[in-house]
C-alpha positions as YAML, in Angstrom:
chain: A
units: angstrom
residues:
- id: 1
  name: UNK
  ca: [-8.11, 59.06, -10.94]
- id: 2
  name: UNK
  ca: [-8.94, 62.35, -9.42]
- id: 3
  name: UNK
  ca: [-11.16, 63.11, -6.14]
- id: 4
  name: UNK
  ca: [-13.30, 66.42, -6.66]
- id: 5
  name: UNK
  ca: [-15.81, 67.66, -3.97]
- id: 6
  name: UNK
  ca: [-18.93, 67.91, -5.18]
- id: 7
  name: UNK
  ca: [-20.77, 71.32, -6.14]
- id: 8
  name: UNK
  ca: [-22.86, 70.78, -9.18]
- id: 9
  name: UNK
  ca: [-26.03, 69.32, -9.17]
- id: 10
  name: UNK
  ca: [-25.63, 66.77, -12.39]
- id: 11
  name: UNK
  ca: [-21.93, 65.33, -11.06]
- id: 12
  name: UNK
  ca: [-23.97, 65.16, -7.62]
- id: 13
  name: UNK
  ca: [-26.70, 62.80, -9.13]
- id: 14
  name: UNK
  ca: [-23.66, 60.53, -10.91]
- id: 15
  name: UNK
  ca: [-21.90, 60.10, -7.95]
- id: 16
  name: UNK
  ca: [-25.00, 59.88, -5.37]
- id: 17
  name: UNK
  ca: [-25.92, 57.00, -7.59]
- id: 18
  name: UNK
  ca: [-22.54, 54.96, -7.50]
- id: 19
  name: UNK
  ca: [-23.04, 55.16, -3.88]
- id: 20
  name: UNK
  ca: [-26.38, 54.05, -3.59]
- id: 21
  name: UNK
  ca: [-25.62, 51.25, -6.26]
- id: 22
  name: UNK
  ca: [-22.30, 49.80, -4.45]
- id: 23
  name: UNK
  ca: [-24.41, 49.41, -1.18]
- id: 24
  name: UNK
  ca: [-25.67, 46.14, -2.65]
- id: 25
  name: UNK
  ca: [-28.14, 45.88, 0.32]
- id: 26
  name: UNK
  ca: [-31.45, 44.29, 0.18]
- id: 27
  name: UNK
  ca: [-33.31, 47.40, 1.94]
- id: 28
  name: UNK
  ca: [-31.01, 50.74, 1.46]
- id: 29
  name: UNK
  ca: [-31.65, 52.95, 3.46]
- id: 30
  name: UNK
  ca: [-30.19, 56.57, 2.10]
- id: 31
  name: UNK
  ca: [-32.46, 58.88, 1.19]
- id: 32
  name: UNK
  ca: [-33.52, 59.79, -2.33]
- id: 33
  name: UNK
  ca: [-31.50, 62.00, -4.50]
- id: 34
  name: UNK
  ca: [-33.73, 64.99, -4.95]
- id: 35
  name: UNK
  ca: [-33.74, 65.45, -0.78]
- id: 36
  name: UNK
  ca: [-29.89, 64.66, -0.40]
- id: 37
  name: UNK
  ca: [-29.27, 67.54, -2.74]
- id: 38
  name: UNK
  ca: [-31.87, 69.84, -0.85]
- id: 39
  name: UNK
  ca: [-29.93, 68.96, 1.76]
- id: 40
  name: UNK
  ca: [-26.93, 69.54, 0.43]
- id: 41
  name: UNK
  ca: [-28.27, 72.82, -0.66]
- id: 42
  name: UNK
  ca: [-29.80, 74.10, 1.83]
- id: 43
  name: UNK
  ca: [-29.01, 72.25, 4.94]
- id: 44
  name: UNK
  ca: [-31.00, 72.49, 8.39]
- id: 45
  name: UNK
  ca: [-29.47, 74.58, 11.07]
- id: 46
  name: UNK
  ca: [-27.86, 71.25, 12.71]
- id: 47
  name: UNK
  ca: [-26.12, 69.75, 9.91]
- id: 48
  name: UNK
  ca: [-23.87, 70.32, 7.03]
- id: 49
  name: UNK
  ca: [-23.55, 67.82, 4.21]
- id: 50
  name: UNK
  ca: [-21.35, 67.34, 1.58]
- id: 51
  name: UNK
  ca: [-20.27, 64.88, -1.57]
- id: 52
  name: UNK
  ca: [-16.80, 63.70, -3.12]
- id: 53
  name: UNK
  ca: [-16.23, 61.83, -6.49]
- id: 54
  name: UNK
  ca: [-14.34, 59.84, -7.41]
- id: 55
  name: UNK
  ca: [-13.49, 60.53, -11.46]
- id: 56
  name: UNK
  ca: [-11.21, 58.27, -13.94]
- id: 57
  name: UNK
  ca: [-11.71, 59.44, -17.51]
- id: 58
  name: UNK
  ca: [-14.67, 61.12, -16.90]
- id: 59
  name: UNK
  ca: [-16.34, 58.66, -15.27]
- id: 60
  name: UNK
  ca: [-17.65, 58.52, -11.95]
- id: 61
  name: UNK
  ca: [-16.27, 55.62, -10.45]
- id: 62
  name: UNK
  ca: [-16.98, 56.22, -6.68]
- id: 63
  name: UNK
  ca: [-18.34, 58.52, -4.31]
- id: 64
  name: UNK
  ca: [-18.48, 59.52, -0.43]
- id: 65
  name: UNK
  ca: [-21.57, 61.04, 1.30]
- id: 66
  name: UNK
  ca: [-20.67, 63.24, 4.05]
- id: 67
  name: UNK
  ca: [-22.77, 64.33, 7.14]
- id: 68
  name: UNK
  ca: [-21.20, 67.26, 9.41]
- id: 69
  name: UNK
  ca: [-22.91, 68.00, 12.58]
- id: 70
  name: UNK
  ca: [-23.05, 71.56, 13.69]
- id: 71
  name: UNK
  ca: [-24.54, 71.17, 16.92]
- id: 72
  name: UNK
  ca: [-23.67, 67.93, 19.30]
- id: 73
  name: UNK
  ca: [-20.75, 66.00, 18.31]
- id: 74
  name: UNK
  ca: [-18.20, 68.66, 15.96]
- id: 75
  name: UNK
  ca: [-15.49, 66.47, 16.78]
- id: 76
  name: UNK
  ca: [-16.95, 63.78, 14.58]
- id: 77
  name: UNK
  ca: [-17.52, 63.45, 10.67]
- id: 78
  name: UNK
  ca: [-20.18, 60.72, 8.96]
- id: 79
  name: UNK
  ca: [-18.95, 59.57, 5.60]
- id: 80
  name: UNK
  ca: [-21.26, 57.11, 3.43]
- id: 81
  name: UNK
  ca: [-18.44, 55.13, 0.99]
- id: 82
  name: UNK
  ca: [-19.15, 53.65, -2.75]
- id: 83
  name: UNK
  ca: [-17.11, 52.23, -5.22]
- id: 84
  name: UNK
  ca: [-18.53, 50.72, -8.36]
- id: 85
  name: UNK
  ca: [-17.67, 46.87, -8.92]
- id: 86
  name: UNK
  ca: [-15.34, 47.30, -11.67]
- id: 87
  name: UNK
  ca: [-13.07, 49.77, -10.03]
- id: 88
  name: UNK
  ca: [-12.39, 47.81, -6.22]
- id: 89
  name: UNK
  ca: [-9.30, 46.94, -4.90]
- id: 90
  name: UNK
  ca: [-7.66, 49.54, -7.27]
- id: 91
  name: UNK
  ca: [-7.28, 52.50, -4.50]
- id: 92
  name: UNK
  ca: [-10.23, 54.18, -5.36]
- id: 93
  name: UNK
  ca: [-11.83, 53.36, -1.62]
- id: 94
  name: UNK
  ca: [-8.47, 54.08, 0.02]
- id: 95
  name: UNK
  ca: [-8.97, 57.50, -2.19]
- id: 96
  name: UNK
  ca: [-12.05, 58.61, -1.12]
- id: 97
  name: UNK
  ca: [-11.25, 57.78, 2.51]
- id: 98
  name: UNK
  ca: [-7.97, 59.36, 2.84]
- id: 99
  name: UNK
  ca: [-10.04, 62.08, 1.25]
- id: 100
  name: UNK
  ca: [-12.34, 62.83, 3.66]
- id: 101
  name: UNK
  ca: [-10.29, 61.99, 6.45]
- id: 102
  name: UNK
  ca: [-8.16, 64.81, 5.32]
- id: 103
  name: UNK
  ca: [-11.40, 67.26, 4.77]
- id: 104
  name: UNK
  ca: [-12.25, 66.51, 8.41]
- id: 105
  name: UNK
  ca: [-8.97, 67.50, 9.53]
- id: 106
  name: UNK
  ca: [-9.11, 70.64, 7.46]
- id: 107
  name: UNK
  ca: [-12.44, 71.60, 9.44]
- id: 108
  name: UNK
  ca: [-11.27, 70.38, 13.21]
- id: 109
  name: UNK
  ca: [-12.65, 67.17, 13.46]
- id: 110
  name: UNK
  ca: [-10.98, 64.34, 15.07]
- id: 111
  name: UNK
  ca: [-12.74, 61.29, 14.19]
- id: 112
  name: UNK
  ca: [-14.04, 59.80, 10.92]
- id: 113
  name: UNK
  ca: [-17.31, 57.38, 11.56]
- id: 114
  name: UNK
  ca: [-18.62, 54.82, 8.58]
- id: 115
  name: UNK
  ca: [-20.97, 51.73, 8.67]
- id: 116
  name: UNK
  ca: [-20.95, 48.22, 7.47]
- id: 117
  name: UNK
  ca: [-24.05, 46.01, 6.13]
- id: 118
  name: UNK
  ca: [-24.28, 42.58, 5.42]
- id: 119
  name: UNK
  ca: [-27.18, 40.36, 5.23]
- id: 120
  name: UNK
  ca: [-28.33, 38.50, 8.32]
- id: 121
  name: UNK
  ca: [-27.33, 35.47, 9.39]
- id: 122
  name: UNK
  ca: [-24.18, 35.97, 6.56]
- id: 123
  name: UNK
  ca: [-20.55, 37.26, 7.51]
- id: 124
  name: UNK
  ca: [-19.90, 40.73, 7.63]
- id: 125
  name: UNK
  ca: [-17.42, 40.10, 3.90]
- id: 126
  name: UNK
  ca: [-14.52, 42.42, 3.57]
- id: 127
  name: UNK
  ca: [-15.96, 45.57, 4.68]
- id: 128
  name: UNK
  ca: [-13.95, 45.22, 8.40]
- id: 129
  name: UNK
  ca: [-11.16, 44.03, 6.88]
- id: 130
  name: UNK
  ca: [-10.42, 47.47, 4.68]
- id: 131
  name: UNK
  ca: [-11.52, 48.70, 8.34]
- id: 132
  name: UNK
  ca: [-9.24, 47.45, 10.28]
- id: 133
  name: UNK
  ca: [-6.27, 48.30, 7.94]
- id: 134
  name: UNK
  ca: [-7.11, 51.93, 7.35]
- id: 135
  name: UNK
  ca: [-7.17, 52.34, 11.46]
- id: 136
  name: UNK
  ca: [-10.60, 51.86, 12.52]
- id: 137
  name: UNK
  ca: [-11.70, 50.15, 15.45]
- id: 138
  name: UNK
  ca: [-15.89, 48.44, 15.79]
- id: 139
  name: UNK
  ca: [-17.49, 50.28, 18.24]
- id: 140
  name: UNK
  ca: [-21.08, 49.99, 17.58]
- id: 141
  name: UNK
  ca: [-23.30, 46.60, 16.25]
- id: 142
  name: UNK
  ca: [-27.23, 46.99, 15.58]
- id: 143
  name: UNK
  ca: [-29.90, 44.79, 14.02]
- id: 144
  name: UNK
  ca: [-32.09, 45.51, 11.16]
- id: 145
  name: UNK
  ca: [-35.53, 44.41, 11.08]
- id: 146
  name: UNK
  ca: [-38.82, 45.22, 8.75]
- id: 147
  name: UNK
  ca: [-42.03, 44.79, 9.23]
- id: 148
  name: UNK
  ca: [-44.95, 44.08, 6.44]
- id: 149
  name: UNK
  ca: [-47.68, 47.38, 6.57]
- id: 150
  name: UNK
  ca: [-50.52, 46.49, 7.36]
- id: 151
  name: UNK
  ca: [-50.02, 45.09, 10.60]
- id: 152
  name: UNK
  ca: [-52.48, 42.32, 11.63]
- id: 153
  name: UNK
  ca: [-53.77, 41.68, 14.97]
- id: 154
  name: UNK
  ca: [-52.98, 44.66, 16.25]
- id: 155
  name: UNK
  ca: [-56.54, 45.08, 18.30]
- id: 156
  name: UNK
  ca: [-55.87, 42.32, 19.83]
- id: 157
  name: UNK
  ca: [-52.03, 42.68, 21.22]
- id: 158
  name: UNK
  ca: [-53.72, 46.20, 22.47]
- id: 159
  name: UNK
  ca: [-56.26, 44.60, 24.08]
- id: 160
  name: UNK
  ca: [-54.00, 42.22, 25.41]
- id: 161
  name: UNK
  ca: [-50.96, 44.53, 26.43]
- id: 162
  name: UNK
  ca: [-53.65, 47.19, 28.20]
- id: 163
  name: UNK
  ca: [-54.32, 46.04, 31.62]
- id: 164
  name: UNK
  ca: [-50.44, 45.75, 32.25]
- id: 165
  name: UNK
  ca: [-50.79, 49.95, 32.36]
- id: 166
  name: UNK
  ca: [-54.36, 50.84, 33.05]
- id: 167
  name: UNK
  ca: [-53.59, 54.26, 35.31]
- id: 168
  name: UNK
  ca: [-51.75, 55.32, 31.54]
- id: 169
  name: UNK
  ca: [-53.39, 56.63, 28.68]
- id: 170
  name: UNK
  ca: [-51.75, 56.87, 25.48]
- id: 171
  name: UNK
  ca: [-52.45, 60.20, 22.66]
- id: 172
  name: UNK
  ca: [-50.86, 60.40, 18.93]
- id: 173
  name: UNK
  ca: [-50.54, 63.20, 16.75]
- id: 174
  name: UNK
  ca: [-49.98, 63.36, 12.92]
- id: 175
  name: UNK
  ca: [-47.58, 65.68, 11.98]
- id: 176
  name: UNK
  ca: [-46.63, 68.06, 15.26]
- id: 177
  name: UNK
  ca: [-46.09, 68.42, 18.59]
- id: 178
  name: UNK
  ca: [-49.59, 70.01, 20.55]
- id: 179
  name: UNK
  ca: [-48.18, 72.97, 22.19]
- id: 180
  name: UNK
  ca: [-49.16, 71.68, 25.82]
- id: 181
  name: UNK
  ca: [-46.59, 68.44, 25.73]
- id: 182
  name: UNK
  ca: [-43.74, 70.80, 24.02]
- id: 183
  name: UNK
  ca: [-41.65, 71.31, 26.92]
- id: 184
  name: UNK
  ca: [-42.08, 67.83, 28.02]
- id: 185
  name: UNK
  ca: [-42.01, 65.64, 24.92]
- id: 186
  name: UNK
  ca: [-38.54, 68.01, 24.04]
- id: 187
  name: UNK
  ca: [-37.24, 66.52, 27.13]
- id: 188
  name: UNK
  ca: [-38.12, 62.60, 26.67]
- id: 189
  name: UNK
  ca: [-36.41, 63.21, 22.86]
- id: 190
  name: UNK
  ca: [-33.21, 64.89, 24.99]
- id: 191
  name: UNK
  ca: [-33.14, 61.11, 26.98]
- id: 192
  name: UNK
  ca: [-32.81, 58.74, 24.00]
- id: 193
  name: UNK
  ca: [-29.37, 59.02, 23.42]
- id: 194
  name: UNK
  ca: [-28.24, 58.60, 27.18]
- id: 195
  name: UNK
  ca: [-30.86, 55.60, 27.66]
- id: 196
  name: UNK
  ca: [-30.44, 53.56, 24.79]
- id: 197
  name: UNK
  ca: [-27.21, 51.20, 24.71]
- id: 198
  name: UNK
  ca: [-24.09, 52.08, 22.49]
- id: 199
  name: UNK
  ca: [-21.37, 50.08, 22.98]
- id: 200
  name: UNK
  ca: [-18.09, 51.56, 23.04]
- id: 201
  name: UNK
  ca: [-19.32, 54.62, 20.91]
- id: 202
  name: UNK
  ca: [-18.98, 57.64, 22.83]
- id: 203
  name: UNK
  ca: [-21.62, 60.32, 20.94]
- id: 204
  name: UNK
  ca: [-22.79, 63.49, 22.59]
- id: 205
  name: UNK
  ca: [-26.62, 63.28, 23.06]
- id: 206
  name: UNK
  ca: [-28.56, 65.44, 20.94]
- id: 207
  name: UNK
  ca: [-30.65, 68.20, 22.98]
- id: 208
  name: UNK
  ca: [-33.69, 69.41, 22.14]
- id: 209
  name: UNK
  ca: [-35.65, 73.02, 22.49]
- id: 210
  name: UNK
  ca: [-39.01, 73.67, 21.86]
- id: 211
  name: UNK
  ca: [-37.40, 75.90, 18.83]
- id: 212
  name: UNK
  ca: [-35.65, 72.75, 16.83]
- id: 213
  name: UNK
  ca: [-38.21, 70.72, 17.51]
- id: 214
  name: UNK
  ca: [-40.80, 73.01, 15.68]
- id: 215
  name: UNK
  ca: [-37.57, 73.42, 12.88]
- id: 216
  name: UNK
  ca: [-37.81, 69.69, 12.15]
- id: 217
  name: UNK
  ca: [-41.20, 69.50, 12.27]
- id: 218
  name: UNK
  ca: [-41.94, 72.46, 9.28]
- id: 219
  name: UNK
  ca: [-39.48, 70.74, 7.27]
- id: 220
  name: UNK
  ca: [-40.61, 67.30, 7.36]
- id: 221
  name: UNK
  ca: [-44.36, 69.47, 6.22]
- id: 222
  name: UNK
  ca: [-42.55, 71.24, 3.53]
- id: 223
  name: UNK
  ca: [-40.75, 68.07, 2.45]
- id: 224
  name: UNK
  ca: [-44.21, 66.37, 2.21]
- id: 225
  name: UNK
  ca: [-43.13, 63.71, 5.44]
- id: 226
  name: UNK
  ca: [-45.87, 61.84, 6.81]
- id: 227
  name: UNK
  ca: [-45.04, 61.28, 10.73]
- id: 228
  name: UNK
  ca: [-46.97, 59.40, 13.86]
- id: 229
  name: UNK
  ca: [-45.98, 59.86, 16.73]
- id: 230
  name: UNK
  ca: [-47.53, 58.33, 20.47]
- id: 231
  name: UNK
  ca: [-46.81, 59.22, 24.10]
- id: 232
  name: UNK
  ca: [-47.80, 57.63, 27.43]
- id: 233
  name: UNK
  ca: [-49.06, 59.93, 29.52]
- id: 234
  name: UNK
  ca: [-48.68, 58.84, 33.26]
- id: 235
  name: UNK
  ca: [-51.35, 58.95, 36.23]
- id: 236
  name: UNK
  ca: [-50.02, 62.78, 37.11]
- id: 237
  name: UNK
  ca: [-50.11, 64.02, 33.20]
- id: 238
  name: UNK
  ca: [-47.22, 63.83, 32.84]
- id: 239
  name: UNK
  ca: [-45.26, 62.33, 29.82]
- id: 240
  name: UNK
  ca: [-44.00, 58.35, 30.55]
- id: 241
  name: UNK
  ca: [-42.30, 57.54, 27.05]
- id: 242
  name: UNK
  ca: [-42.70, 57.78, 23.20]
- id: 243
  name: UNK
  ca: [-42.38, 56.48, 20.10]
- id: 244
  name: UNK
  ca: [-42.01, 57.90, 16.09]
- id: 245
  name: UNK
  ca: [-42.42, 56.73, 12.68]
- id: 246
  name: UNK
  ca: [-42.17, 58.71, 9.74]
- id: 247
  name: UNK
  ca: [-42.75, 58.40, 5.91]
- id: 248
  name: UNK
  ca: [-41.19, 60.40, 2.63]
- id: 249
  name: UNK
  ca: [-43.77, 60.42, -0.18]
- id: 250
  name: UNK
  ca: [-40.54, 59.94, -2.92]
- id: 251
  name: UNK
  ca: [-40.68, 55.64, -1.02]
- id: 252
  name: UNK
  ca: [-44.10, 55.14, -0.52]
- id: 253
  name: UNK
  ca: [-43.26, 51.67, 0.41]
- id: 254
  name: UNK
  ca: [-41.07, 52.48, 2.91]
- id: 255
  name: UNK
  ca: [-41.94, 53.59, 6.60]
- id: 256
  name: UNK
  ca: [-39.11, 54.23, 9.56]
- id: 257
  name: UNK
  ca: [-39.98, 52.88, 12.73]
- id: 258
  name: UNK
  ca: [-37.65, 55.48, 14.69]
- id: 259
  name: UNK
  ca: [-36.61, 55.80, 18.35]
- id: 260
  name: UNK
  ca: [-39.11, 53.93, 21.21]
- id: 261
  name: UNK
  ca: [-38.49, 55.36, 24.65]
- id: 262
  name: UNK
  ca: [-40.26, 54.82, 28.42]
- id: 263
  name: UNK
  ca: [-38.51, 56.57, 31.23]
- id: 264
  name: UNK
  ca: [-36.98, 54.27, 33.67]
- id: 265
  name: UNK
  ca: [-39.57, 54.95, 36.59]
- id: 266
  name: UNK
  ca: [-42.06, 53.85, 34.18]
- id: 267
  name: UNK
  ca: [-40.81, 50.56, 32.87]
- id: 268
  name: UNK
  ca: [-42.04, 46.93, 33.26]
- id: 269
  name: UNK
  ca: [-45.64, 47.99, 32.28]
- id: 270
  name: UNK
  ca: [-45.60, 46.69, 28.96]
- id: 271
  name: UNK
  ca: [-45.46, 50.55, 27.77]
- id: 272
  name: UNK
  ca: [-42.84, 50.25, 25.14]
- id: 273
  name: UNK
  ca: [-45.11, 47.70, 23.27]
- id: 274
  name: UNK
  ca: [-47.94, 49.78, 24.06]
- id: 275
  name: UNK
  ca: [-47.11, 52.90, 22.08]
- id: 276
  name: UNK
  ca: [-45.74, 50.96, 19.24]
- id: 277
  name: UNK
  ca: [-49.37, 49.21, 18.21]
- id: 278
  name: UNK
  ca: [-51.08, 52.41, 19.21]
- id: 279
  name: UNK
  ca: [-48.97, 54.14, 16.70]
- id: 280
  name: UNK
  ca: [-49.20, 51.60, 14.13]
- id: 281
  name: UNK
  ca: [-53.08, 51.42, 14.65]
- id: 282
  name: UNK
  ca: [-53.29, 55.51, 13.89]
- id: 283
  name: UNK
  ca: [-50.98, 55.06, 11.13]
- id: 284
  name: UNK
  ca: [-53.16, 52.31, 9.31]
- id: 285
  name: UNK
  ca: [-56.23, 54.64, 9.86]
- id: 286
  name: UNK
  ca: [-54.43, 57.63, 7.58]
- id: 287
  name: UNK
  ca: [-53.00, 55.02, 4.87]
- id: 288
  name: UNK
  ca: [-53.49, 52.13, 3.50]
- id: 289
  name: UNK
  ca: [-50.04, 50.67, 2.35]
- id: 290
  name: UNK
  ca: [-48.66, 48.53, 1.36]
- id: 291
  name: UNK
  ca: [-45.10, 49.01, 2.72]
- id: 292
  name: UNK
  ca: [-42.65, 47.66, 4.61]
- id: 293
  name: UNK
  ca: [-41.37, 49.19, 8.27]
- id: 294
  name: UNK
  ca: [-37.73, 49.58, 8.92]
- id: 295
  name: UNK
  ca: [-36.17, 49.67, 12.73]
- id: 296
  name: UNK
  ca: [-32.72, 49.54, 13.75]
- id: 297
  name: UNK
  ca: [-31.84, 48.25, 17.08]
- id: 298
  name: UNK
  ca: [-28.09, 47.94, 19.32]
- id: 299
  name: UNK
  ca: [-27.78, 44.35, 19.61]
- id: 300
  name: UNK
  ca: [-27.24, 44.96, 23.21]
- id: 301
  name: UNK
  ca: [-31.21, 46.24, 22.88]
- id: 302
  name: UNK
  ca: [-32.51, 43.01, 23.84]
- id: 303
  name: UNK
  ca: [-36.14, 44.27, 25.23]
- id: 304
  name: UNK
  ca: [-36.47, 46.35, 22.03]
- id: 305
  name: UNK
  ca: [-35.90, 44.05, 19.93]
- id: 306
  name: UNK
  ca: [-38.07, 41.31, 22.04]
- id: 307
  name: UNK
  ca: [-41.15, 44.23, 21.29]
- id: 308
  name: UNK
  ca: [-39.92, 44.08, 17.94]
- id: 309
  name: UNK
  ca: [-40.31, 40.43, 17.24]
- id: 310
  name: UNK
  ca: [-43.70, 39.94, 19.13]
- id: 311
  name: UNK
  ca: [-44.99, 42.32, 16.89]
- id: 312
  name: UNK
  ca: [-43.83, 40.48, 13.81]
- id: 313
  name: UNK
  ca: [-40.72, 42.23, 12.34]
- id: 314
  name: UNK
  ca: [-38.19, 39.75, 11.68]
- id: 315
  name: UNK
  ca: [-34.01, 40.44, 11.03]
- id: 316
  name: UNK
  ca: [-33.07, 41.07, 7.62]
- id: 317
  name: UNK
  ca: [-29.53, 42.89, 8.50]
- id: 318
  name: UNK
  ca: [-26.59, 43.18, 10.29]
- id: 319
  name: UNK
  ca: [-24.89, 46.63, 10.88]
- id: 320
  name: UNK
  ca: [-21.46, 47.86, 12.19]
- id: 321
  name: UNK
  ca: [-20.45, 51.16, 13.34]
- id: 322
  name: UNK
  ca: [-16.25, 51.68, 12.49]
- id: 323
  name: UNK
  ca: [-14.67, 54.63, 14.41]
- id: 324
  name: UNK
  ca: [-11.11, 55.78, 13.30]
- id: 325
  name: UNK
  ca: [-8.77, 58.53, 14.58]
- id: 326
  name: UNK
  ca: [-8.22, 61.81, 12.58]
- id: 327
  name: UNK
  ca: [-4.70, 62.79, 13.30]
...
């Protein structure tokens, strides 16, 4: 067995595909083929990504997906591991991780991240196990919960929710940013990763400019995207919290319920629901579904995932986040 890093498009597809297969999850979440190799290709500014394969006779038996970041957190590398049936517990894993363990040394980094899925309510199977023994260490646990699109009743939660924040208005946009909340809504997407609770996983929160924001948002319009996104705007105009949920058009049965936020000073208001069935009532005036929503929540999230519940998503998934060493 030989590991090769990945450069040609049709070897790509192969091995993108063994990963995507081994997942064995009900709802996978990576992103189609055609966009990981755009992305491989021609990467945005923040980001670097990369592919190994893992070849016996010819065959692709296994794969790793790996996400670089170029702008917050260079000490750390993201690597997505797959490993058809037939070939576990022959070395190939080990392979592919000693692999890129050794590709993140070669570029400076000194810590490998990966995830493990199982199915709620099950055990997490033998995924921390291989953990454990290769030198990682659980630092992270989330929930994984859908949602069926359409969403009844919202009308009446929004009716219901409204007089808990009557001095607040809420406002959505489509697909960008208006240029009078740019400043502002750059720094509410700034907050998220030093609000939001992490464990033991020490990340370095991503900060936004009025410049990347406008970068992500032409090439989620060039990729075809569909996004909705709401903000509470507070009695003095200025902006209380948001939330985000996007679409690709190659799953048009899949929506992603991303990050919810309210600044502290404006919590206990009910806001946090708020903007959720505001966005969810814009979204079901532009399409008509069906699909299913997907959010991912810390465990430790326990008012997210409250908002979550009440408005009808229920757990489907357990996930782990495994940090190791690089030395």
């Amino acid at each position: 067995m030989e590991i090769v890093s990945v450069g040609e498009q049709g070897l790509f597809r192969a091995t993108y595909a063994v990963i995507q297969a081994a997942s064995r999850r009900e709802f996978p979440s990576a992103i189609p083929a055609d966009e990981a190799w755009k992305l491989v290709e021609s990467p945005p500014a923040e980001y670097r990504f990369s592919c190994l394969a893992a070849v016996e006779d010819a065959e692709v038996v296994g794969g790793a997906w790996l996400t670089w970041s170029l702008a917050e957190n260079r000490q750390l590398l993201v690597a997505e591991l797959g490993v058809e049936a037939g070939h576990r517990r022959q070395g190939t894993g080990s392979a592919l991780l000693d692999a890129a363990k050794a590709a993140g040394l070669a570029d400076g980094r000194n810590a490998l991240l990966c995830e493990i899925f199982s199915p709620y309510g099950e055990g997490p199977g033998a995924g921390p196990a291989f953990a454990e023994a290769r030198g990682f260490t659980q630092q992270y646990a989330a929930l994984h919960q859908v949602l069926d699109f359409p969403v009844a009743g919202l009308a009446e939660m929004a009716a219901e929710v409204a007089q808990h924040h009557r001095d607040y208005s809420l406002a959505t946009w489509p697909n960008g940013c208006p240029d009078e909340y740019v400043e502002q809504y750059c720094g509410l997407l700034s907050l998220i990763d030093d609000e939001v609770p992490l464990d033991d996983l020490e990340i370095e929160a991503k900060r936004w400019t009025p410049e990347r924001l406008r970068s992500v948002e032409a090439r989620r319009r060039t990729a075809g995207h569909l996004t909705s996104t709401t903000v509470a705007i507070a009695p003095d105009g200025t902006l209380a919290g948001y939330t985000e949920l996007t679409g690709k058009p190659q799953q048009p049965d899949r929506l992603d319920q991303h990050d919810t936020l309210v600044r502290p000073e404006h919590r206990g208001q009910r806001l946090g629901l708020a903007l959720k069935i505001a966005n969810l009532q814009a979204l079901q005036a532009r399409i008509a579904g069906p699909a299913t929503i997907h959010t991912t929540n810390a465990i430790a999230n326990t008012p997210m995932i409250a908002v979550n519940t009440q408005l009808g998503f229920r757990p489907v998934e357990h996930q782990q986040v495994w940090v190791a060493t690089l030395d």
